[in-house]
Chimera marker file (.cmm) of the C-alpha trace (Angstrom):
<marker_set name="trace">
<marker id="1" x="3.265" y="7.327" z="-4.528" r="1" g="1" b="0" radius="0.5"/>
<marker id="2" x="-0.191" y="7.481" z="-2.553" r="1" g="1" b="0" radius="0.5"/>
<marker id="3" x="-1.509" y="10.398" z="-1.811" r="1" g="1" b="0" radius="0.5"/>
<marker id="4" x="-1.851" y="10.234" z="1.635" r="1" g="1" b="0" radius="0.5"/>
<marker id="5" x="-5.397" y="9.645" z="1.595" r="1" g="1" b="0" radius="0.5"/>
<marker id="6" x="-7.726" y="8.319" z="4.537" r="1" g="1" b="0" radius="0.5"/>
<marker id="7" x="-7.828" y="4.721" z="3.982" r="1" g="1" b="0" radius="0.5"/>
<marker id="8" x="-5.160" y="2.710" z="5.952" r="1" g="1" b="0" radius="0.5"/>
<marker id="9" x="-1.676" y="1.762" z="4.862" r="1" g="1" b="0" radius="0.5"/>
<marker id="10" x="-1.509" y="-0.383" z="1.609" r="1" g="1" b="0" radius="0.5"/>
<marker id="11" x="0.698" y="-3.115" z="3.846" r="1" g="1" b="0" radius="0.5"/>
<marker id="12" x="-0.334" y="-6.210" z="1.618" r="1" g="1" b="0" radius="0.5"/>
<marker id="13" x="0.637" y="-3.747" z="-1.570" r="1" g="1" b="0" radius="0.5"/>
<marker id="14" x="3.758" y="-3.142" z="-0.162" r="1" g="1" b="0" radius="0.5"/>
<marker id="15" x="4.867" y="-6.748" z="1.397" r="1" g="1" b="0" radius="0.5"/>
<marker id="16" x="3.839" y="-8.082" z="-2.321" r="1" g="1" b="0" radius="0.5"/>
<marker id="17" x="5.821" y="-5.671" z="-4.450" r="1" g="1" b="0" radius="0.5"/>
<marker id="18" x="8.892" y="-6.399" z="-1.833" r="1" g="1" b="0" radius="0.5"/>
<marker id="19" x="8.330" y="-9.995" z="-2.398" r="1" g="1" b="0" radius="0.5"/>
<marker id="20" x="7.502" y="-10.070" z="-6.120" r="1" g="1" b="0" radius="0.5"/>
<marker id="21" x="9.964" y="-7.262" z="-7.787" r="1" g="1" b="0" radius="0.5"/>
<marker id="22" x="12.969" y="-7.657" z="-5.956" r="1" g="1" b="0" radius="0.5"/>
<marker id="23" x="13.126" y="-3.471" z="-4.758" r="1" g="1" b="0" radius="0.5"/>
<marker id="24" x="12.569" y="-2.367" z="-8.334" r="1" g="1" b="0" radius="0.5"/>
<marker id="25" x="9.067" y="-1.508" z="-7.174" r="1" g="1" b="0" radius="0.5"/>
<marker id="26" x="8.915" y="1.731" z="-4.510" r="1" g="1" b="0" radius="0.5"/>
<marker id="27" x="5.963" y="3.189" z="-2.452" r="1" g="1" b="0" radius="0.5"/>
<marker id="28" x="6.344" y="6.633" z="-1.157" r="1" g="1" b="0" radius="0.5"/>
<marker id="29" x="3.811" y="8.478" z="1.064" r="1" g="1" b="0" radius="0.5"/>
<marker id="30" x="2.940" y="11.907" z="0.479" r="1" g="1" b="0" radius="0.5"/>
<marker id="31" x="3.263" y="13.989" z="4.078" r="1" g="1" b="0" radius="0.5"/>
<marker id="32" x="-0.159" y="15.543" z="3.133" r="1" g="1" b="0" radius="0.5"/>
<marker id="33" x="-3.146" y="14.781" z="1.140" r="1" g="1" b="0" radius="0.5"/>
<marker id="34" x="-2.292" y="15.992" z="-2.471" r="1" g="1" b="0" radius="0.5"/>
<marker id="35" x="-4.339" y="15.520" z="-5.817" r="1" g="1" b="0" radius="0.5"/>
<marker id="36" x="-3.562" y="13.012" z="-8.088" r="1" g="1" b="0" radius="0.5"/>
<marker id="37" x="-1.568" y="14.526" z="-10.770" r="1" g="1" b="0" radius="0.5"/>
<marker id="38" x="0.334" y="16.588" z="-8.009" r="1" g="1" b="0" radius="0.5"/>
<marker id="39" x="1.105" y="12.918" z="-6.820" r="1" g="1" b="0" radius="0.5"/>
<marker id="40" x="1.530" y="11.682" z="-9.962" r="1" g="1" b="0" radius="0.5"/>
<marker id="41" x="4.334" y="14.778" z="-10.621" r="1" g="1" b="0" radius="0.5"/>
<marker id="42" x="6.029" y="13.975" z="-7.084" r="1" g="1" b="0" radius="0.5"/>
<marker id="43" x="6.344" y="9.871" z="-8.236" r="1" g="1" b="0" radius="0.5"/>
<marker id="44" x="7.836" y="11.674" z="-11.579" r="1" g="1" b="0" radius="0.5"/>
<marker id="45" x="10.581" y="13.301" z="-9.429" r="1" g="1" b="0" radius="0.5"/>
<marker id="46" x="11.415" y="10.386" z="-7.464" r="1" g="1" b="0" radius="0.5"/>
<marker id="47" x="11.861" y="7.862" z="-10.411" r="1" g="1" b="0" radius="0.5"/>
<marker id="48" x="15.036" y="5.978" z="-10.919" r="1" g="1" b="0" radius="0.5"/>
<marker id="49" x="14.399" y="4.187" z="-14.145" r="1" g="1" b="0" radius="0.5"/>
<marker id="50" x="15.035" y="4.731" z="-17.602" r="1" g="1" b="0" radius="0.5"/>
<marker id="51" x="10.989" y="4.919" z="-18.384" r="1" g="1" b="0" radius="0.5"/>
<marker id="52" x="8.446" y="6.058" z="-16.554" r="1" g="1" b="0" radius="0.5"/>
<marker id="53" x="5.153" y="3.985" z="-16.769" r="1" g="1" b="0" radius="0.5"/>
<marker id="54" x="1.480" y="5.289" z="-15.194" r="1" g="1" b="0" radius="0.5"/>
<marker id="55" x="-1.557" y="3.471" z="-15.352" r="1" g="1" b="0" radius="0.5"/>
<marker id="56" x="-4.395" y="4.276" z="-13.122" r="1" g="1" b="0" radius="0.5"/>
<marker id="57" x="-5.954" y="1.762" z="-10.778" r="1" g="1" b="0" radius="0.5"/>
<marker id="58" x="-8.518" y="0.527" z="-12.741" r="1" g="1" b="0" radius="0.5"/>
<marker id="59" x="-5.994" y="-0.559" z="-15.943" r="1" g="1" b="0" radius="0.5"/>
<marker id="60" x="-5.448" y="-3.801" z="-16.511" r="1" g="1" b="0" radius="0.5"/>
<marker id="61" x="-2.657" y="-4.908" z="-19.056" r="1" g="1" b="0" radius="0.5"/>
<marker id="62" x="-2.552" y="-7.849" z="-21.653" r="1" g="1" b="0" radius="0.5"/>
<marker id="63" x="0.424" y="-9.988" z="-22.610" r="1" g="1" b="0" radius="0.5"/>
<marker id="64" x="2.934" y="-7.493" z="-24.736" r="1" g="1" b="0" radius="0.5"/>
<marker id="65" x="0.997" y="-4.468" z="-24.221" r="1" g="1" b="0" radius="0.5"/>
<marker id="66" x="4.684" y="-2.668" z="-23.103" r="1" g="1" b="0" radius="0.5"/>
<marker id="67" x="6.711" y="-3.344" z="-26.415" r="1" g="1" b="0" radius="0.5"/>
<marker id="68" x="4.691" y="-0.940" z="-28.529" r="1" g="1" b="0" radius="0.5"/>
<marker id="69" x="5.101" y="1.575" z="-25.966" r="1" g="1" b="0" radius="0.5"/>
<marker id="70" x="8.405" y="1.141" z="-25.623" r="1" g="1" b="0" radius="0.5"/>
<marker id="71" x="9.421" y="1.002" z="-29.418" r="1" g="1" b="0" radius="0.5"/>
<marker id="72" x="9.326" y="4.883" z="-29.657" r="1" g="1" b="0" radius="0.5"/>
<marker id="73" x="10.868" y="5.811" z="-26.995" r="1" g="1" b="0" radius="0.5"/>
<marker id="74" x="13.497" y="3.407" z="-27.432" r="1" g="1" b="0" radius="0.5"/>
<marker id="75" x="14.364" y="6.008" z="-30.227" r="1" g="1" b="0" radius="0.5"/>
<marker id="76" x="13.678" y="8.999" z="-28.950" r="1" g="1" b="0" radius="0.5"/>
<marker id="77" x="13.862" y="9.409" z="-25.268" r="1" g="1" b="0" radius="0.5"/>
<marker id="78" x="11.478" y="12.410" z="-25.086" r="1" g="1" b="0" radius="0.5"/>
<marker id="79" x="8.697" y="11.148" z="-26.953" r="1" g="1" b="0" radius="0.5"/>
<marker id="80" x="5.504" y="10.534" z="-24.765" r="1" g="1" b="0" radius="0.5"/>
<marker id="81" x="3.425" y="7.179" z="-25.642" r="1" g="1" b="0" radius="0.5"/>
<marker id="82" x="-0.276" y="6.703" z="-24.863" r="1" g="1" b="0" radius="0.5"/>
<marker id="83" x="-2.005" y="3.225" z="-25.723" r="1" g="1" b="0" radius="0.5"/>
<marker id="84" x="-5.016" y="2.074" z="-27.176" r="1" g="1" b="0" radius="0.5"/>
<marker id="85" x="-7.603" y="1.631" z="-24.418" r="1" g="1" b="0" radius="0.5"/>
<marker id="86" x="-9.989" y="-1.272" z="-25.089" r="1" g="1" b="0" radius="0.5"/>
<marker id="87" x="-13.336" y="-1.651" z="-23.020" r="1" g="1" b="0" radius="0.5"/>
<marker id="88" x="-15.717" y="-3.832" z="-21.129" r="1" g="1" b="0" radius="0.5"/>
<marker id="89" x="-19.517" y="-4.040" z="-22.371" r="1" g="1" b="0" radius="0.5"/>
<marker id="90" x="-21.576" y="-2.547" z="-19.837" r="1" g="1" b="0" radius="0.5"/>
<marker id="91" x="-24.864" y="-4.870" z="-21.059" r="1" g="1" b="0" radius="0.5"/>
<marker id="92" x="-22.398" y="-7.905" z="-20.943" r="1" g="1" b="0" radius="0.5"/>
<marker id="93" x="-18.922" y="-7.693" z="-19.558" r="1" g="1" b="0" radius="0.5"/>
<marker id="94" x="-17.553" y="-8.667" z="-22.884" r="1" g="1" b="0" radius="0.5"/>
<marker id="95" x="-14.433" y="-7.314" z="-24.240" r="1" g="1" b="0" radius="0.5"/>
<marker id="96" x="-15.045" y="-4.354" z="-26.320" r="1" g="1" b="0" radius="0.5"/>
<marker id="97" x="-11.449" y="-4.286" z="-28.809" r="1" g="1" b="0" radius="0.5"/>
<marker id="98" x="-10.788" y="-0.088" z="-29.816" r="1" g="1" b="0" radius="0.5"/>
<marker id="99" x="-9.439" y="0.815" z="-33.190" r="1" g="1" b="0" radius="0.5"/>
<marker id="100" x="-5.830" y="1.468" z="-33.631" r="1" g="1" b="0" radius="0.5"/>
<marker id="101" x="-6.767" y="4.922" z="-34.557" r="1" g="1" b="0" radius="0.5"/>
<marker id="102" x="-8.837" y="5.215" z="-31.253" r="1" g="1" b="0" radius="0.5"/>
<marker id="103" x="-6.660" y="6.633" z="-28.109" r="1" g="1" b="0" radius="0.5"/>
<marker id="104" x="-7.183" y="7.521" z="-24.722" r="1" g="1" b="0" radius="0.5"/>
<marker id="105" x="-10.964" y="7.831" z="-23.599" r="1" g="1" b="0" radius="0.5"/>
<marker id="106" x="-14.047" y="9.943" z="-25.600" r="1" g="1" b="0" radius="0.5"/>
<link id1="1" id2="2" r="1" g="1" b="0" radius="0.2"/>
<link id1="2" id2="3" r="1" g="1" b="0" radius="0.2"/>
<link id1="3" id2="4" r="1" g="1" b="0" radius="0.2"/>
<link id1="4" id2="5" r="1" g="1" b="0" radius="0.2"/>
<link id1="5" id2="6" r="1" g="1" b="0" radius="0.2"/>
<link id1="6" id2="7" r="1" g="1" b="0" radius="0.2"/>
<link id1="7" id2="8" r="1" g="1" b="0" radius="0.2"/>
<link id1="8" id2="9" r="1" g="1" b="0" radius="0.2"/>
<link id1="9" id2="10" r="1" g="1" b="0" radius="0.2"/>
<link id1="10" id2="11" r="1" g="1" b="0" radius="0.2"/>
<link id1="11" id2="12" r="1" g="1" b="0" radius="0.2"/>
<link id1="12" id2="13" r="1" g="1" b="0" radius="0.2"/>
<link id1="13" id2="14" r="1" g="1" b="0" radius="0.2"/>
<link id1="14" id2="15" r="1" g="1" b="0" radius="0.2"/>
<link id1="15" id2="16" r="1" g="1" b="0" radius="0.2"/>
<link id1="16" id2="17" r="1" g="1" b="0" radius="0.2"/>
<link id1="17" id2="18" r="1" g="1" b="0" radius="0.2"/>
<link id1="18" id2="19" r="1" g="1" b="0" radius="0.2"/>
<link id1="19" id2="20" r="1" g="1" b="0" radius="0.2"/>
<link id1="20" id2="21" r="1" g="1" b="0" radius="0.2"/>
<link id1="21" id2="22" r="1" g="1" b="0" radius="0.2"/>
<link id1="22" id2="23" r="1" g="1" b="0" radius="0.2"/>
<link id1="23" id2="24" r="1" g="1" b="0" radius="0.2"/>
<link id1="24" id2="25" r="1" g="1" b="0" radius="0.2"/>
<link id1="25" id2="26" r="1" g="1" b="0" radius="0.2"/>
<link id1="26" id2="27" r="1" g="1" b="0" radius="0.2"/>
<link id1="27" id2="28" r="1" g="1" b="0" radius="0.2"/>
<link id1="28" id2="29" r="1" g="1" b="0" radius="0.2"/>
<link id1="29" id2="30" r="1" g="1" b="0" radius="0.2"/>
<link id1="30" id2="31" r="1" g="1" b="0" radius="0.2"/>
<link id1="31" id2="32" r="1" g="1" b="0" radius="0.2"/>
<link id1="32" id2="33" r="1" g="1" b="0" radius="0.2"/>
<link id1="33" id2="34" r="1" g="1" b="0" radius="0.2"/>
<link id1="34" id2="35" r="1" g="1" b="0" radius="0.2"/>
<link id1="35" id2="36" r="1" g="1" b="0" radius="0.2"/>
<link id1="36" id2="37" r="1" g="1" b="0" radius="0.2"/>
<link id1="37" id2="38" r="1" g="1" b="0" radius="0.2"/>
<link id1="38" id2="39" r="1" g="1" b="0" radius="0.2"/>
<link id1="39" id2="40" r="1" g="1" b="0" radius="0.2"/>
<link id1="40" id2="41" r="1" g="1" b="0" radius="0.2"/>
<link id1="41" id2="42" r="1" g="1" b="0" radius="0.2"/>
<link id1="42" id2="43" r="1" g="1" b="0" radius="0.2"/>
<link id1="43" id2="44" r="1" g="1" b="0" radius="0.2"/>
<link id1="44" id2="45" r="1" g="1" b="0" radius="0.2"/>
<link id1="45" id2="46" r="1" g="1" b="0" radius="0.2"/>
<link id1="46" id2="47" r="1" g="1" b="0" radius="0.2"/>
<link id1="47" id2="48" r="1" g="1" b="0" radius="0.2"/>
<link id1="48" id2="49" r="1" g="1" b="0" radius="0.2"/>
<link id1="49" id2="50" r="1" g="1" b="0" radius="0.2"/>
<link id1="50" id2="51" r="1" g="1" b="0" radius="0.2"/>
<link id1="51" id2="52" r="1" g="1" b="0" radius="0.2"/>
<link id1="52" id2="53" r="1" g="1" b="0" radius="0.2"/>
<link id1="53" id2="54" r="1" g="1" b="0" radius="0.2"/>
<link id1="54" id2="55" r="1" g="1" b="0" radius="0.2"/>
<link id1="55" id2="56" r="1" g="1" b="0" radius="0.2"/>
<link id1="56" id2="57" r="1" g="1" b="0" radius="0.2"/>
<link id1="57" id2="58" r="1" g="1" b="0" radius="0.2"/>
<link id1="58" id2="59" r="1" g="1" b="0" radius="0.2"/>
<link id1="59" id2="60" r="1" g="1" b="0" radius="0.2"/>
<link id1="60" id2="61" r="1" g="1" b="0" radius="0.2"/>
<link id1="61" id2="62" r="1" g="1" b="0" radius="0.2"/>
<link id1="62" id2="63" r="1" g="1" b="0" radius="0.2"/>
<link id1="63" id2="64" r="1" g="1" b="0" radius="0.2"/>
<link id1="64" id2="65" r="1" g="1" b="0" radius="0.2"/>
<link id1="65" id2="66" r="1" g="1" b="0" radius="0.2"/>
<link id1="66" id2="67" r="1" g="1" b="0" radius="0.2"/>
<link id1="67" id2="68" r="1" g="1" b="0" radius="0.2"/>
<link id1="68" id2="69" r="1" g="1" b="0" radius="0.2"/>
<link id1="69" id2="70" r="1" g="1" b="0" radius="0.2"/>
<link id1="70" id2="71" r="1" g="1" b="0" radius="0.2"/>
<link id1="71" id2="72" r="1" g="1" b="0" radius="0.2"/>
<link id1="72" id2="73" r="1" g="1" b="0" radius="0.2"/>
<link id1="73" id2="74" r="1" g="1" b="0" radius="0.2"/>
<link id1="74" id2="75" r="1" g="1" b="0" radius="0.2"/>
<link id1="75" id2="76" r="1" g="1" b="0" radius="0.2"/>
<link id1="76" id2="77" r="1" g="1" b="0" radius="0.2"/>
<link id1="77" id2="78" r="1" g="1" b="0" radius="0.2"/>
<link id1="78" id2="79" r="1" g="1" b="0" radius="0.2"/>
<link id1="79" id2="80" r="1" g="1" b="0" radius="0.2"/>
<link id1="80" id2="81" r="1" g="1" b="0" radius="0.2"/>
<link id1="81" id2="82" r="1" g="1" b="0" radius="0.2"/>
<link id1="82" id2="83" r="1" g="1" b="0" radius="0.2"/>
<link id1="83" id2="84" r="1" g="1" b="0" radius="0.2"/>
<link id1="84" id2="85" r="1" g="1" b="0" radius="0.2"/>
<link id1="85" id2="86" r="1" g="1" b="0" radius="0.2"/>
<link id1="86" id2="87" r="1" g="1" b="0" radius="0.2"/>
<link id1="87" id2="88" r="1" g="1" b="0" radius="0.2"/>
<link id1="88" id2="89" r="1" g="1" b="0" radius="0.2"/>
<link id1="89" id2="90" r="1" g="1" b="0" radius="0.2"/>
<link id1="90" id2="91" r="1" g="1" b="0" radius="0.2"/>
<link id1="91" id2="92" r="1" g="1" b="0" radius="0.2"/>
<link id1="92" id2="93" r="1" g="1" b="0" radius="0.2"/>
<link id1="93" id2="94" r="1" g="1" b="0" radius="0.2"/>
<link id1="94" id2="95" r="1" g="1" b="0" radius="0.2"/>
<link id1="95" id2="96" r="1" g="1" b="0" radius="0.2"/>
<link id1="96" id2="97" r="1" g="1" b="0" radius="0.2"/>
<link id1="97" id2="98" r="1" g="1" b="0" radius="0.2"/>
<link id1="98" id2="99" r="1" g="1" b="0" radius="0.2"/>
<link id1="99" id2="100" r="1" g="1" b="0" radius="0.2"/>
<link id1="100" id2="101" r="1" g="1" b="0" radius="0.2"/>
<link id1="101" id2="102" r="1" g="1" b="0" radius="0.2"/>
<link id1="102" id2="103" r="1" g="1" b="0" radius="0.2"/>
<link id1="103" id2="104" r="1" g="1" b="0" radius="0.2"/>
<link id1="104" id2="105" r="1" g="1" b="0" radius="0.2"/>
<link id1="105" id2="106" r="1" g="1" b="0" radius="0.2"/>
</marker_set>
């Protein structure tokens, strides 16, 4: 879902998901510039799949960061996960690793 902002069409974003995830990726455009979690809430609506996953656009995921996310749900469908959110060093670029016990941002 954009949110029908001012910056052109994502065309590469869209030819790459078509060619990379076989139509199990969509793109819809908002007829009007909405907020994000209002465009957040209309992707919601429009989802097809069994889980619904949201990361914003400056995530970046590791190898098996879904499983663990997945694992609750798996039994009970209603439960909401949120995961541990490592960091980058701002002196250094290094990778900062979070406690298990640390979620979401300060």
């Amino acid at each position: 879902m954009d949110d029908n902002s001012t910056r052109p069409d994502p065309v590469e974003l869209e030819k790459y998901l078509e060619d990379n995830f076989m139509g199990k990726v969509k793109v819809f455009h908002n007829t009007e510039r909405k907020g994000l979690i209002v465009t957040r809430m209309e992707g919601a609506r429009r989802a097809t799949g069994e889980v619904i996953v949201f990361l914003d656009s400056h995530m970046e995921v590791t190898t098996n960061w879904l499983p663990p996310l997945l694992d609750p749900i798996k039994t009970n469908r209603r439960v909401a996960t949120v995961p541990n959110t490592d960091g980058i060093n701002a002196q250094d670029m290094g990778y900062v690793i979070h406690s298990d016990t640390w979620n979401g941002g300060d």
